[in-house]
Backbone bond lengths (Angstrom), bond angles and torsions (degrees), N, CA, C in turn:
res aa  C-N    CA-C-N  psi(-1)  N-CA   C-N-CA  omega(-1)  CA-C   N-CA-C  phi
1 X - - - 1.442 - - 1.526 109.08 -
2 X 1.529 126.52 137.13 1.211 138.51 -156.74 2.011 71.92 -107.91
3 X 1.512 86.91 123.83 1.673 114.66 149.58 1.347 135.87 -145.58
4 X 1.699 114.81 136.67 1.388 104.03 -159.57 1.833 129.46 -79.69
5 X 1.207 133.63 146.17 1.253 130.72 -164.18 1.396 110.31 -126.33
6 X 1.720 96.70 112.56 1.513 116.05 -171.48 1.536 101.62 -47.62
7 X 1.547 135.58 118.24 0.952 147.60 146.89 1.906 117.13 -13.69
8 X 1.333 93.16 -62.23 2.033 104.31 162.23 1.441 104.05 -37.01
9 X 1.182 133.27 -48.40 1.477 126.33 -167.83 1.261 114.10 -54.13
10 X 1.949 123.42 -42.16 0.888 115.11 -175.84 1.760 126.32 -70.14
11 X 0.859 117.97 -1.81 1.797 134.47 173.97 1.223 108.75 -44.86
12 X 1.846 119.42 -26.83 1.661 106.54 -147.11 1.782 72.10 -113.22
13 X 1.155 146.28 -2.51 1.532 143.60 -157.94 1.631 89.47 -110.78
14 X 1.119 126.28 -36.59 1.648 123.59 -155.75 1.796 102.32 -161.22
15 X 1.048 113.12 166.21 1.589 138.91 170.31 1.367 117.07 -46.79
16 X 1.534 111.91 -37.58 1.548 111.47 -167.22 1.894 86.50 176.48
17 X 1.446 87.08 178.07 1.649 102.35 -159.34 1.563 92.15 -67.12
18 X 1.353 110.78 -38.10 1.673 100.31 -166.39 1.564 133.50 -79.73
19 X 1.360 85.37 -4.23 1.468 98.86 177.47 1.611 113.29 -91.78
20 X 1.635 109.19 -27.71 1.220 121.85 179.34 1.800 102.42 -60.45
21 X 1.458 100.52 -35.87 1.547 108.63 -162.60 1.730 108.36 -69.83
22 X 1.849 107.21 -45.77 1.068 116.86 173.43 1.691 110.18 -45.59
23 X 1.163 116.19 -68.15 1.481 140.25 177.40 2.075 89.34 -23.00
24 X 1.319 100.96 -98.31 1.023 87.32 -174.34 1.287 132.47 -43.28
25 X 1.213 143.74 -22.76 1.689 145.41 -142.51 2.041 90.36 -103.48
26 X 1.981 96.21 -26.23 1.909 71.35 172.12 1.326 104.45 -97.55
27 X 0.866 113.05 -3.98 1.834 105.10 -174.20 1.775 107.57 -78.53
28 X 1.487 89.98 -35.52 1.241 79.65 171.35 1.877 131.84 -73.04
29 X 1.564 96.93 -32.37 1.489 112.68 162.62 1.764 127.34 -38.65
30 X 1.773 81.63 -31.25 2.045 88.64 178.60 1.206 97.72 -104.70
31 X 1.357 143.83 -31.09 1.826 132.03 162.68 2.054 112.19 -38.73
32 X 1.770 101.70 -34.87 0.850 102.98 -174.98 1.408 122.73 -83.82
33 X 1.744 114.16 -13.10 1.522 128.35 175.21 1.308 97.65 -70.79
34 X 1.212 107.84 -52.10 1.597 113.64 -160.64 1.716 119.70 -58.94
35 X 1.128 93.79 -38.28 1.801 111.24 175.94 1.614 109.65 -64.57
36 X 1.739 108.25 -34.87 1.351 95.89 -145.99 1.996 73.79 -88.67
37 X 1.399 122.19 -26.28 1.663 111.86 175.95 1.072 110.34 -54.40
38 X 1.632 127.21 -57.10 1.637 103.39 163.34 1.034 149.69 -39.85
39 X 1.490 136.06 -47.44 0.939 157.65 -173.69 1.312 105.53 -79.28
40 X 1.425 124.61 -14.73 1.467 115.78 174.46 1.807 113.80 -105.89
41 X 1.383 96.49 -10.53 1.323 107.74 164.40 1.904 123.03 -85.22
42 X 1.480 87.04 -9.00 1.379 81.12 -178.27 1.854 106.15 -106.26
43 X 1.253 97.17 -6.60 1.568 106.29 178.13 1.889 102.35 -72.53
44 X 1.594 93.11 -67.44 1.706 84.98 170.06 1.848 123.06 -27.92
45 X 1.326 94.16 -56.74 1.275 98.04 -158.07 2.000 105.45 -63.56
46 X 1.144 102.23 -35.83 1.585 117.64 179.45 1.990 97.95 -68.61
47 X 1.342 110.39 -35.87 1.719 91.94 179.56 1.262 115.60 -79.96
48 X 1.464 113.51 9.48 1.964 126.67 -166.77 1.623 94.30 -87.32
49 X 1.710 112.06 -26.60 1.617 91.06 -151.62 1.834 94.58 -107.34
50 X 0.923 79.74 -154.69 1.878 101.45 173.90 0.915 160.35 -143.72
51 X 1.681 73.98 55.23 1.818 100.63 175.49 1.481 128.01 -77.32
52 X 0.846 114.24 29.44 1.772 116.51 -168.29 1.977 105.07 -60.84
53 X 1.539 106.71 164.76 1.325 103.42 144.76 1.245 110.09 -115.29
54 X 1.600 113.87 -149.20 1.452 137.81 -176.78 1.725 110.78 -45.43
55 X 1.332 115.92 -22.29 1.358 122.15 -136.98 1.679 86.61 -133.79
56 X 1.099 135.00 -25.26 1.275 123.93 172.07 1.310 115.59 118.93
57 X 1.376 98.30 -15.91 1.609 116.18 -174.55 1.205 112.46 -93.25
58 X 1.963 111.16 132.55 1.418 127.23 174.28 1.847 112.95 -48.50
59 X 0.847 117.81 104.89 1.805 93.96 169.85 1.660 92.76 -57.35
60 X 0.528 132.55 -51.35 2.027 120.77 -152.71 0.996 108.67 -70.72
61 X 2.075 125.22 -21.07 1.456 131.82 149.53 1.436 103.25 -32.45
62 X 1.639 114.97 -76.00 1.256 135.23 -154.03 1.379 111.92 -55.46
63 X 1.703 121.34 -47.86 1.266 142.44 177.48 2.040 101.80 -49.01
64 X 1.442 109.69 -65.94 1.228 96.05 170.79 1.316 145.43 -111.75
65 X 1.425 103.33 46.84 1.443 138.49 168.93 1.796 102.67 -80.67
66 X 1.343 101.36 -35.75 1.439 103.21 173.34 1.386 117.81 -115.14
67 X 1.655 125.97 25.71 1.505 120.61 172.88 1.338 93.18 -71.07
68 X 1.177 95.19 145.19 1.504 132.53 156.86 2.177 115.18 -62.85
69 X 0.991 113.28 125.95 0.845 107.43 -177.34 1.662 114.30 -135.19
70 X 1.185 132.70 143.63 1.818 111.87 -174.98 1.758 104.37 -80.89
71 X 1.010 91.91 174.02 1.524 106.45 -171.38 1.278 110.49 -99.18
72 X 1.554 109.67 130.88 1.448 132.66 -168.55 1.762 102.84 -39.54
73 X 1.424 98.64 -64.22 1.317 122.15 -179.93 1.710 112.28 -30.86
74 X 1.482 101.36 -60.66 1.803 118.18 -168.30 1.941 100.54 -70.23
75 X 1.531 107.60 -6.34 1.691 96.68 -166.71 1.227 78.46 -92.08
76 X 1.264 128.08 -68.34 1.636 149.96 -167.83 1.398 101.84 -30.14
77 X 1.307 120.14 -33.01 1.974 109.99 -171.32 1.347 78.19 -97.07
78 X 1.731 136.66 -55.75 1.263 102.36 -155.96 1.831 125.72 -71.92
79 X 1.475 82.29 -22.35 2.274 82.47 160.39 1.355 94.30 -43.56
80 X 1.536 129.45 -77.19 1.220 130.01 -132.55 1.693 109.70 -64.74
81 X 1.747 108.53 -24.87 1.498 107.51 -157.57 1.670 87.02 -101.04
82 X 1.370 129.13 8.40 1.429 126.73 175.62 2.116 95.06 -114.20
83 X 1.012 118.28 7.43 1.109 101.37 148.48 1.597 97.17 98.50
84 X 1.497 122.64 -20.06 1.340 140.65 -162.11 1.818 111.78 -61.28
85 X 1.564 90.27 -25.43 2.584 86.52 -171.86 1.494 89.04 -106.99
86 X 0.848 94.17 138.10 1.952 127.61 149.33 1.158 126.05 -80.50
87 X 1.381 141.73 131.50 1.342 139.95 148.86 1.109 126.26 -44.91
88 X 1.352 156.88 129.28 1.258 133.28 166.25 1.970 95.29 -146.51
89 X 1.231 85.75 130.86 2.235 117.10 -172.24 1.621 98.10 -80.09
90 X 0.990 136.68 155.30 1.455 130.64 150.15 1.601 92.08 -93.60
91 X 1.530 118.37 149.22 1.145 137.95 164.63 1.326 114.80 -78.46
């Protein structure tokens, strides 16, 4: 369920809204590395075996060609609104 989140909230997570925004948009950028390393590790490993049918095609290709997966974006705010990212500046 899509619910909306008073902008004010983000003040106590970060400096100002835009930093809150930054915050999330890279975290979510590495939720999104991380998924796509799985998923490409599990493709290798699925073109190793020999599951094919008639047609040449993996079913277990096909099966998670369409998993469902959550969105980088929706993990990334909820780290942030559970308290989970840090800021960190280079000096």
């Amino acid at each position: 369920m899509i619910r909306t989140l008073p902008l004010d909230n983000f003040d106590q997570y970060a400096e100002n809204v835009y930093e809150a925004i930054i915050m999330i948009a890279r975290r979510a950028r590495q939720i999104n590395e991380e998924q796509k390393r799985v998923l490409d590790a599990e493709a290798a490993s699925i073109s190793n075996s020999d599951n094919y049918d008639d047609e040449g095609v993996s079913q277990d290709v096909v099966d998670r060609q369409y998993l469902k997966l959550p969105k980088p974006t929706s993990m990334a705010l909820q780290e942030m609104l559970d308290g989970m990212l840090n800021k960190e500046y280079p000096e």
